[in-house]
N, C-alpha and C positions, 0 to 999 in steps of 0.2 A: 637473656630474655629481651625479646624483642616489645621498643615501648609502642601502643599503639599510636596513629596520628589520627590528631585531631582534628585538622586541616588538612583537607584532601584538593591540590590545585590540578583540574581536567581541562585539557585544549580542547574545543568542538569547531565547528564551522563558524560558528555566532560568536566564538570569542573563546576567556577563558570560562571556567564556572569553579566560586571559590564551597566547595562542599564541608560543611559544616558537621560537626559530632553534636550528634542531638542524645547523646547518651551522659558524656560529663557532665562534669559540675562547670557550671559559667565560667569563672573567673579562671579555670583551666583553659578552657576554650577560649576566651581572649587574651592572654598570656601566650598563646601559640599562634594566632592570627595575626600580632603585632609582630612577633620574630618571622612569619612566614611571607606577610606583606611588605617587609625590609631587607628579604635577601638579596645578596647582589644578581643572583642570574636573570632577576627581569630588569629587561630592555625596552626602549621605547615606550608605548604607552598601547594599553590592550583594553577593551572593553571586557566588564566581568560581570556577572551573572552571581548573588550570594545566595547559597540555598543551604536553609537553617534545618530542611528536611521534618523531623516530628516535633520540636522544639518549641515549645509557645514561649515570644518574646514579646512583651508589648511596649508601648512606639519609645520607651526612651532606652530599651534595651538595642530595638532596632537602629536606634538612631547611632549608639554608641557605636556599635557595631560598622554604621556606614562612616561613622567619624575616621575609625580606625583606619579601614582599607582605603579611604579617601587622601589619608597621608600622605598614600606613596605616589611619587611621580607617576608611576609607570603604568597605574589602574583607573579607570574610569568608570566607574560603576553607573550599569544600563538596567536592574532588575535587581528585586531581593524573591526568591522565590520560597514559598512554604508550604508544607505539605498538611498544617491545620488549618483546618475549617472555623468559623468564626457560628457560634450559637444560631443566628441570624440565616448564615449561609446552611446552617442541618438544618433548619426550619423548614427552610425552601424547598430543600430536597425530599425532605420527607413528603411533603404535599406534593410535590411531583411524580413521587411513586404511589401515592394512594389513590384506591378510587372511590367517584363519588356516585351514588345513584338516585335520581328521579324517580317516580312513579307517579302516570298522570300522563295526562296531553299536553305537550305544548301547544300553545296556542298560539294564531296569527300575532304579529307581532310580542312575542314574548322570547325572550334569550337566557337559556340553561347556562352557566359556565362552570368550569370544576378546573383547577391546577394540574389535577391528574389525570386519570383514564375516569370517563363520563360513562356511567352505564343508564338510559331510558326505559324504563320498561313502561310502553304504551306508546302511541303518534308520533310524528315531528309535523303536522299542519304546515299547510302552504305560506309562506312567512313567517313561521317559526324560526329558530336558528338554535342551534347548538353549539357549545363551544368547548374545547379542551385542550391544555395542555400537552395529554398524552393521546390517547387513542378514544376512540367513540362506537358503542355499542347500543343499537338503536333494537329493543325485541317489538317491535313494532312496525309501521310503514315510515319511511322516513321520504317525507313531500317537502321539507323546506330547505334551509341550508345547514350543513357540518362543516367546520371547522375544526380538524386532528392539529395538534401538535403549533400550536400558535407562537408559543417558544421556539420554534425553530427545526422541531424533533421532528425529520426527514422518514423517521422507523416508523411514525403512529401510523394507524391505518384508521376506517370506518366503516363499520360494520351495521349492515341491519337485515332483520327478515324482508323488508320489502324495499329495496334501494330504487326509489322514485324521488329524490331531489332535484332541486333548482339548480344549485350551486353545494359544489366539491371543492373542500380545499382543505390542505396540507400542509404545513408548514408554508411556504410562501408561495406555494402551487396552487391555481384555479382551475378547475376543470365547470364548464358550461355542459352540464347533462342536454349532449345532443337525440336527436333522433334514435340515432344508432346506438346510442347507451340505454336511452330510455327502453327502448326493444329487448335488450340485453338483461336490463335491470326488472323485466317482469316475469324471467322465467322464475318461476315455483321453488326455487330454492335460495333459502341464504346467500348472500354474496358480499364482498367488500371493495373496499376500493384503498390504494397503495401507490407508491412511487416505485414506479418501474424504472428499474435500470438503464432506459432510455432517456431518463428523465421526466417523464411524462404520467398525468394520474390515471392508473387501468383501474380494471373492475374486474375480479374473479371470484372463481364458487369461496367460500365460508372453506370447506374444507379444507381447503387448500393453504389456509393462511399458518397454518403449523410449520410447512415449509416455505412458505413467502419469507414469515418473520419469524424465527425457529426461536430468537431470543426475546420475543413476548411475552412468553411466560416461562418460570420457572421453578413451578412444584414438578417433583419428582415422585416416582412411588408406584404402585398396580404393579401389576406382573403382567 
């Protein structure tokens, strides 16, 4: 019967990475990490990567752990990496996948914000500003500024029934509603605005954002 290992040693580009059984019992698991970090076939000195994988260790577990592999000549440890999430970090996420909505005018100088996707039902006024982490959905005229994805989130778009803004921005994209947009942004129907593959913020119909951004939403169902 073949025993399984609990220490799994992987070469990558970056180094080594020492892969961790997140399935035993501890004191298994360092009992095989001390015989595997003292064999004789490492040579010289390698930088290593420990990933504890599903395993919640907290810091004086982690510590021993970096104690151990720090031993050996031959490893120098550059990262412990883990695959749980801390209370704090679900938190975050969760607000980032929900949406928030408005109802109402923003008004000249007044600023909406939401972690998640921003939905408005009614205006965005000229110096108004909107703001959101994820995506922004204006059922109204939108005259002020939107701000998609302020985190970073290159995917969010901006949507409104009447795309007349000031200022367009995207994760760290500004788009200045020129002439040419503004003309664009009055025909009669729904339209958004996205980071085109060019790099650059465009503006097309509403209908279209199913295939812009096909991973926007994900209910399934109808026939």
């Amino acid at each position: 019967m073949t025993t399984k290992q609990l220490v799994l040693i992987k070469g990558t580009k970056e180094g080594l990475v020492l892969q961790l059984d997140d399935q035993c019992a501890y004191s298994d698991l360092l009992d095989e990490l001390k015989r595997k970090v003292t064999e004789e076939g490492l040579e010289g000195q390698a930088e290593v990567t420990i990933h504890v994988g599903n395993r919640y260790c907290n810091q004086e577990q982690l510590k021993e752990i970096l104690h151990i592999v720090q031993e050996s000549k031959s490893l120098k440890v550059t990262k412990i990496k883990s695959d749980v999430i801390t209370m704090e970090e679900c938190n975050e996420k969760l607000l980032r996948n929900q949406s928030s909505t408005y109802i109402g005018i923003v008004r000249s100088g007044q600023e909406i914000k939401a972690d998640g996707d921003l939905v408005v039902i009614g205006d965005v006024n000229p110096n108004g500003k909107v703001v959101a982490g994820g995506s922004i959905y204006v059922m109204g005229r939108l005259k002020g500024m939107a701000h998609a994805g302020f985190n970073g989130n290159r995917d969010s778009v901006i949507a409104a029934s009447w795309l007349e803004a000031t200022h367009l921005m995207i994760a760290d994209l500004m788009e200045l509603m020129t002439n040419e947009i503004t003309i664009l942004a009055n025909k009669p129907e729904m339209e958004c605005a996205y980071i085109h593959t060019n790099g650059r913020i465009a503006i097309d119909r509403l209908q279209d954002l199913r295939n812009l951004r096909p991973n926007l939403s994900t209910f399934k169902g109808g026939s």
